[in-house]
C-alpha positions in Angstrom: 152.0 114.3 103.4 151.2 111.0 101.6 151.5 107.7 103.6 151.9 104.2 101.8 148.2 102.5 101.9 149.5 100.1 104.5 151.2 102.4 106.7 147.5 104.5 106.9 145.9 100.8 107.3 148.7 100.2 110.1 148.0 103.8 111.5 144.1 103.7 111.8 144.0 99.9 113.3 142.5 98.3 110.2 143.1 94.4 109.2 141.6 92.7 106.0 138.5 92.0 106.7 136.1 88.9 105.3 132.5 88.6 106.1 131.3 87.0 109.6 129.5 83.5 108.8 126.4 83.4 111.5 127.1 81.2 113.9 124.8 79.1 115.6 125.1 77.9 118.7 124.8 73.9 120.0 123.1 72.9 122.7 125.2 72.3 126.0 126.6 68.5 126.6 124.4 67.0 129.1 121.1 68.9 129.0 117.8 67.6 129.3 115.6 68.9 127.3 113.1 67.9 125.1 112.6 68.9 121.5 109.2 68.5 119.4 109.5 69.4 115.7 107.5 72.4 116.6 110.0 74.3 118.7 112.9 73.3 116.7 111.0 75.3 113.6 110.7 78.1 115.9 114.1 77.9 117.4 115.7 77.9 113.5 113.7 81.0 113.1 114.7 82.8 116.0 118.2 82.1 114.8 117.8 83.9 111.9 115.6 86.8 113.0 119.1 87.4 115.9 121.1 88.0 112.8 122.6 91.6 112.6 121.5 93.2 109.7 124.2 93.0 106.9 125.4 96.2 105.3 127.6 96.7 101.4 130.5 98.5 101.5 130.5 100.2 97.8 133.0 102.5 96.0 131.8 105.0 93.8 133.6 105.9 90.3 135.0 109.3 89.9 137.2 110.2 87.3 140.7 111.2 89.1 141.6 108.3 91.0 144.0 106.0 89.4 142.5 102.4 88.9 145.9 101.4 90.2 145.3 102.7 93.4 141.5 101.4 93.7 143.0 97.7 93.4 145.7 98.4 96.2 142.6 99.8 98.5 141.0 96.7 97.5 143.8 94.1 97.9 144.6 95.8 101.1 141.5 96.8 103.5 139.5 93.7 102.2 141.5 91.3 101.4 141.0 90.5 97.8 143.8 88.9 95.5 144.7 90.9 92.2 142.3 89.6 90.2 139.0 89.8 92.6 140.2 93.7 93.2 140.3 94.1 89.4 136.9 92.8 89.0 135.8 95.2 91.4 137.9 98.2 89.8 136.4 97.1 86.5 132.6 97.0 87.5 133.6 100.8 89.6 134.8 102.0 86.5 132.1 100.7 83.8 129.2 100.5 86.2 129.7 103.3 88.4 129.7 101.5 91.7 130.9 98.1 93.0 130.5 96.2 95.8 133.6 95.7 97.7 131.6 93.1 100.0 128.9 92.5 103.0 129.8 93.2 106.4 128.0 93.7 110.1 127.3 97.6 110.3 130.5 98.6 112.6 133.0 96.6 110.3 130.8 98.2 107.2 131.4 101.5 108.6 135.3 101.4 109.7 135.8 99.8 106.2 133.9 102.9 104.4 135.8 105.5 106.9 139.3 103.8 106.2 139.0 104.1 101.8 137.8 107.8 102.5 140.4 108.2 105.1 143.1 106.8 102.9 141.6 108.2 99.4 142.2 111.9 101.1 145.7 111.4 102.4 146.4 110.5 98.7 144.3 113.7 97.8 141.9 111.5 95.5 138.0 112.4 95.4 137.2 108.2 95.9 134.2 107.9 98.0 133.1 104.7 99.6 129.5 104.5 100.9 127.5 101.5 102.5 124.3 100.7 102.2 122.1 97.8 103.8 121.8 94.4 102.2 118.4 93.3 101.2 
């Protein structure tokens, strides 16, 4: 039985996603402490080193699914407009993959099982894989 993309988005707990800016924190009001240039390099690396690793979520082209139904998967599990889906759609269907955008690994990973999820319920062969960011 075929659900509507939203009602299997509803179903399986999924909201649009965007990617997670790092956040650094501030030091508390009121504390002591002193800072030398030194240990504020070092602290601005250790910062960045703390950062999960970043992971694509990518769609691969096949030729059965409908390039309607790749924008609605787009517009719908990651939030794109019509035009940034299309794009996407476009560069799946001439390049062969596209990048549908950069998450943490466990959003990467429920974005990847939801398109699969979704692409089999519509019995469509689109497979979504991720892959770590460089």
């Amino acid at each position: 039985m075929k659900r509507s993309i939203e009602t299997a988005i509803q179903t399986s707990g999924g909201e649009p996603a965007t990617p997670r800016a790092s956040q650094i924190s501030e030091p508390v009001a009121g504390s002591q402490t002193k800072h030398h240039p030194t240990e504020v390099e070092e602290a601005t690396e250790e910062v960045a080193n703390d950062e999960p690793p970043m992971y694509r979520v990518v769609l691969l082209n096949d030729d059965f699914t409908p390039m309607e139904f790749v924008v609605q998967v787009l517009m719908q599990l990651f939030g794109m407009n019509f035009d940034q889906a299309s794009a996407v759609m476009l560069e799946v269907h001439h390049n062969g993959r596209g990048v549908c955008g950069e998450f943490t690994r466990e959003i990467a990973e429920t974005r990847v099982g939801q398109v699969n999820q979704i692409a089999r319920e519509h019995e469509y062969p689109l497979m979504c894989v991720m892959e770590r960011a460089e």
